[in-house]
C-alpha positions as CSV (number, residue, x, y, z in Angstrom):
1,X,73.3,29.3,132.5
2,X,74.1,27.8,129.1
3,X,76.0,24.6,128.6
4,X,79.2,24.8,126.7
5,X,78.3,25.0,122.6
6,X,81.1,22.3,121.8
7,X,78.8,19.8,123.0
8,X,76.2,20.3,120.6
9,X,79.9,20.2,117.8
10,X,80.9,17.5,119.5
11,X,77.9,15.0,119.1
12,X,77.9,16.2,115.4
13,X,81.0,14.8,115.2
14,X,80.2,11.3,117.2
15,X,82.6,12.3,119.9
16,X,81.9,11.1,123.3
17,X,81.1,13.6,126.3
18,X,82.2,12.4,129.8
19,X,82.2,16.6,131.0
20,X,80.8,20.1,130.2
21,X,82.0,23.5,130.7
22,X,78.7,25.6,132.1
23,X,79.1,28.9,132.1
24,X,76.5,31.8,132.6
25,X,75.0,34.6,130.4
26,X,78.3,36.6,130.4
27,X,80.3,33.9,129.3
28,X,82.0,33.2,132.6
29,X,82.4,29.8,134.1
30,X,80.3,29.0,136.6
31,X,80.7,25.1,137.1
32,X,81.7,21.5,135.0
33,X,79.0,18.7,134.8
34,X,80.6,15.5,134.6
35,X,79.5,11.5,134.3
36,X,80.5,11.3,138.3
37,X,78.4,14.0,138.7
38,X,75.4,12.4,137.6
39,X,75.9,8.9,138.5
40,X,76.4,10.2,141.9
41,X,73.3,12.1,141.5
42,X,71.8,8.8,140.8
43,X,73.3,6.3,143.3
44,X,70.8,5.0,145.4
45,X,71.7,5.7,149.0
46,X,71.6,2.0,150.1
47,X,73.7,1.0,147.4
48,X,76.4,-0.7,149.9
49,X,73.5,-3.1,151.6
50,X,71.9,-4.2,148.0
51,X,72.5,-7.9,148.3
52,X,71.0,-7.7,151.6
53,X,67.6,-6.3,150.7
54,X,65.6,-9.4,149.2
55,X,62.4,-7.2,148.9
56,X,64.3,-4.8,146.7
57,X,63.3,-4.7,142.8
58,X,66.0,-3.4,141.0
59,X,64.4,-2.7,137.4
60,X,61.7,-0.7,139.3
61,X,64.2,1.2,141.4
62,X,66.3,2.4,138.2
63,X,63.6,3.6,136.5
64,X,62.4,5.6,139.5
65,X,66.1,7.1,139.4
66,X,65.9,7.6,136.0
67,X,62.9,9.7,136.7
68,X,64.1,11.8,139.1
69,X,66.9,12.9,136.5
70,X,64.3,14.4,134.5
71,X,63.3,16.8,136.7
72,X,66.9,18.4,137.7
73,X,68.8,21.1,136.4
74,X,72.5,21.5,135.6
75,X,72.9,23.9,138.5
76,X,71.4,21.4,140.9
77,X,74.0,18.8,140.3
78,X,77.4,20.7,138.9
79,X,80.3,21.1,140.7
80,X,80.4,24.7,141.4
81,X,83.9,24.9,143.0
82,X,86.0,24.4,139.1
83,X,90.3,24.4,139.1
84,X,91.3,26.1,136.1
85,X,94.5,26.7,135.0
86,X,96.2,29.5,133.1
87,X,97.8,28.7,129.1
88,X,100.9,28.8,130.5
89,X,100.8,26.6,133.3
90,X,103.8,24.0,132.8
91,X,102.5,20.0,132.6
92,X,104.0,19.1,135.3
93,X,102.0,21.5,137.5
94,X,99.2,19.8,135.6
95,X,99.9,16.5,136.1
96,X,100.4,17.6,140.0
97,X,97.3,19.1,140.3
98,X,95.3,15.8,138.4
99,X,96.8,13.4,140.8
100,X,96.3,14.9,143.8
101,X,92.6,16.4,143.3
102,X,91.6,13.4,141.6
103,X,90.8,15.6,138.0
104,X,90.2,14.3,134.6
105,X,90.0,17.5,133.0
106,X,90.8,21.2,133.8
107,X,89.4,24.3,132.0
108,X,92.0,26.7,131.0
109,X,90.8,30.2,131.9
110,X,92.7,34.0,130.1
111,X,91.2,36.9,131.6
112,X,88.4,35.4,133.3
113,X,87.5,33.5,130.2
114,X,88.1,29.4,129.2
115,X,89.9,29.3,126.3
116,X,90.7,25.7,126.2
117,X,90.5,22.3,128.0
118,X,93.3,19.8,129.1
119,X,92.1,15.9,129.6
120,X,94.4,13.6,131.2
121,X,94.6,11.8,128.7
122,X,96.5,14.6,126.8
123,X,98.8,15.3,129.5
124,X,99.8,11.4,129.7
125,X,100.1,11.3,125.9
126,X,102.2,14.4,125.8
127,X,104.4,12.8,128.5
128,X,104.7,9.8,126.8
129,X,105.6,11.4,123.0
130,X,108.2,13.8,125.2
131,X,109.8,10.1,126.3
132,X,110.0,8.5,123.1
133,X,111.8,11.3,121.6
């Protein structure tokens, strides 16, 4: 598995990266790696009962979580089961599908291939310019 090249283009640029595409060695997608993904990776399991635990010392615990994310994979941690959309998939469909799935971004796949992404962010902003006007 490879991770998507715009993210080495996108740090270039000083872009932030809250998601990446990983496809495999055919160029087909294969799963998205996202912040959630790893900070769920990460989240101690006792996380709800932390004020209760006096003998708990939290510097020591985050570095032992930190740790552990150096020795996983991508593939260990992605979310395998990816929504895609097609180019011609109308917003509101979009915006349908973001709400009730709880997605950030969507992969837009031709022919077995992703040939794009849509971030909420550009949905909301589209909606909003289409208001204004």
């Amino acid at each position: 598995m490879q991770l998507n090249p715009k993210f080495t283009a996108s740090r270039e640029e000083g872009k932030k990266i809250f998601g990446l595409i990983v496809v495999d060695d055919a160029d087909q997608l294969v799963g998205m790696l996202s912040m959630y993904d790893i900070l769920l990776f990460v989240q101690p399991k006792h996380m709800k009962i932390w004020g209760e635990m006096e003998d708990l010392e939290p510097d020591r615990l985050f570095d032992d979580l930190l740790g552990k994310v150096k020795g996983i994979q991508v593939g260990d941690i992605m979310t395998t089961e990816v929504v895609t959309i097609g180019p011609e998939t109308h917003i509101l469909s979009i915006s349908d599908l973001m709400i009730n799935k709880h997605i950030r971004r969507l992969p837009v796949s031709e022919d077995g291939r992703i040939i794009g992404m849509v971030f909420m962010s550009d949905v909301f902003y589209h909606m909003l310019t289409q208001f204004l006007h």
